[in-house]
N, C-alpha and C positions, 0 to 999 in steps of 0.2 A: 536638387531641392524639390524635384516634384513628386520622389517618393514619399509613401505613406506608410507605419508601419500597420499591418493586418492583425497582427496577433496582439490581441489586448492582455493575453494573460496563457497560463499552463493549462491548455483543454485536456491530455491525457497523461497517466504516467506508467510507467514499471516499478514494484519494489520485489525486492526478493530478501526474504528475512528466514526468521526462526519465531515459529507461532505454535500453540498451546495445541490448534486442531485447524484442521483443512487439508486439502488435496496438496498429496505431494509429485501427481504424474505430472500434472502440467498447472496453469495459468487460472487463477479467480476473477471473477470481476465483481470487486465490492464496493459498495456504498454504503451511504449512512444508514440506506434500511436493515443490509444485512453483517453488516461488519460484526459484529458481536455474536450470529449464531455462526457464521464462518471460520472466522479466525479464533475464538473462543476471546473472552475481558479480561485484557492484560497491560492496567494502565502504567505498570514498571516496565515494560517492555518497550524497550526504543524500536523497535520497528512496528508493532502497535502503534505507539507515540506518533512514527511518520507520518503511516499510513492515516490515521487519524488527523494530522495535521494537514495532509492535503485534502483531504477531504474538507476540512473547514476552511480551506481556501476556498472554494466554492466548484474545484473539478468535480466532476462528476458521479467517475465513478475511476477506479485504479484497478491497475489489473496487478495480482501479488502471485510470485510463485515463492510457496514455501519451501523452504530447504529442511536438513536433519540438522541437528546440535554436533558439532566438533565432537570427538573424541581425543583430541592432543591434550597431553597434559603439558600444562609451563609449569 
């Protein structure tokens, strides 16, 4: 009972998606400043959508690495 918990909340994350524009060698780090000149405005985009959503939790900032689009057809 005399532990405490430290972490009040999610200070960083990972996502790794499929985005309009940005770096595909390695890892971004975005914020609300730059989210939209980085990953290009794609508010249909569920990984936008995340990315954005963690952001307005109050992290900081995410680091994104982008992926390419599938080519499998179903």
């Amino acid at each position: 009972k005399t532990e405490t918990q430290t972490n009040t909340g999610l200070t960083s994350a990972v996502i790794v998606g499929q985005f309009m524009r940005g770096r595909i060698d390695q890892p971004m780090v975005i914020h609300q400043g730059n989210i939209r000149g980085q990953l290009g405005y794609e508010p249909q985009n569920p990984y936008y959508i995340a990315v954005q959503d963690c952001l307005d939790t109050g992290v900081p900032s995410v680091q994104v690495l982008r992926v390419g689009h599938s080519n499998i057809a179903s």
